[in-house]
C-alpha positions in Angstrom: 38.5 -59.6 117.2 37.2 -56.4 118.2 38.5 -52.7 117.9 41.7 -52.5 120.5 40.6 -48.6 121.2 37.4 -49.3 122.1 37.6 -52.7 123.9 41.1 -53.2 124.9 40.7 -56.3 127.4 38.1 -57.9 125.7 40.6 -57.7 122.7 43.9 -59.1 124.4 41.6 -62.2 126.2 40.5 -63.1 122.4 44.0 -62.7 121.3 45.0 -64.8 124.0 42.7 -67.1 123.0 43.7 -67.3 119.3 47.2 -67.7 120.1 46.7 -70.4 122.4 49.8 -72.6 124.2 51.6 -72.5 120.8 55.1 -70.5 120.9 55.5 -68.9 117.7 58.7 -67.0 116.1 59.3 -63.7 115.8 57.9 -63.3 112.3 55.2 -65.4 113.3 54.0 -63.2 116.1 54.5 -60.3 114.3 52.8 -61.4 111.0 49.9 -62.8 113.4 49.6 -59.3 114.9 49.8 -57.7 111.8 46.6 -59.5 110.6 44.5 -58.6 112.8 45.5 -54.8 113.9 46.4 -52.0 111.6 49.8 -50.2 111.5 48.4 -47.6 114.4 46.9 -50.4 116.6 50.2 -52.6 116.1 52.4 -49.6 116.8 50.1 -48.7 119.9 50.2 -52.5 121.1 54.3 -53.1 120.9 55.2 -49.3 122.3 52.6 -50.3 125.2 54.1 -53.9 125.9 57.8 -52.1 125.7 56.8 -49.6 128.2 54.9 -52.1 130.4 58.0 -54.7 130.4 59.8 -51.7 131.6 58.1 -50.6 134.7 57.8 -54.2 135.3 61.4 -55.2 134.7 62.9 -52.3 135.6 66.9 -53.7 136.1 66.9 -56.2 133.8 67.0 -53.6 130.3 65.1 -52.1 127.5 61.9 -53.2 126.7 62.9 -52.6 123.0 65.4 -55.7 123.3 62.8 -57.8 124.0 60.3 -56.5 121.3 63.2 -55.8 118.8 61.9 -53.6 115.7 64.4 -55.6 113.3 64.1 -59.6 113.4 66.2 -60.9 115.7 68.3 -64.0 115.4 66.8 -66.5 118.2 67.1 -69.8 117.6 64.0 -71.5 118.6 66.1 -75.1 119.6 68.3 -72.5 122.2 66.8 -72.1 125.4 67.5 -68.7 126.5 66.0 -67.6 122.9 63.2 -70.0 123.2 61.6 -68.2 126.2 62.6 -64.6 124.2 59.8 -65.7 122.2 57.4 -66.9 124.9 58.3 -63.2 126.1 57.3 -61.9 123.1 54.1 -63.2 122.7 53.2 -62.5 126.5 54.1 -58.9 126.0 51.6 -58.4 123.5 48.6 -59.9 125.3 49.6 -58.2 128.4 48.9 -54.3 127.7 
């Protein structure tokens, strides 16, 4: 996958890659990006993603809502939830 400090984009394109059109859960993203980063790079990734989502979405909340630290309770057959975790996994190939 590459080291995220020293080749960020390169990094998030491969991710991007991995993760394909698939949706995944909560866990599953979170597992997935467990895998491949350690506990700084994750850390570094999801507080990046929170503040990005923030400056881009600047009247619609916290960026922490939408990258909860705790597992959320979406339902994946629940629309509105359903694209909380297609947020999710944008948010992390975006920073």
């Amino acid at each position: 996958m590459g080291r995220l400090v020293d080749e960020p984009l390169g990094v998030a394109e491969r991710l991007d890659e991995f993760l394909g059109n698939s949706i995944y859960s909560y866990d599953d993203i979170c597992a997935i990006l467990r895998l491949l980063f350690n506990a700084e790079e994750w850390d570094v990734i999801r507080q990046a993603a929170i503040k990005d989502w923030e400056h881009r979405n600047p009247q619609v909340g916290s960026g922490a809502e939408r990258w909860p630290e705790q597992r959320p309770s979406w339902n994946a057959q629940a629309e509105e939830d359903w694209r909380k975790m297609i947020e999710l996994r944008n948010m992390g190939i975006q920073v």
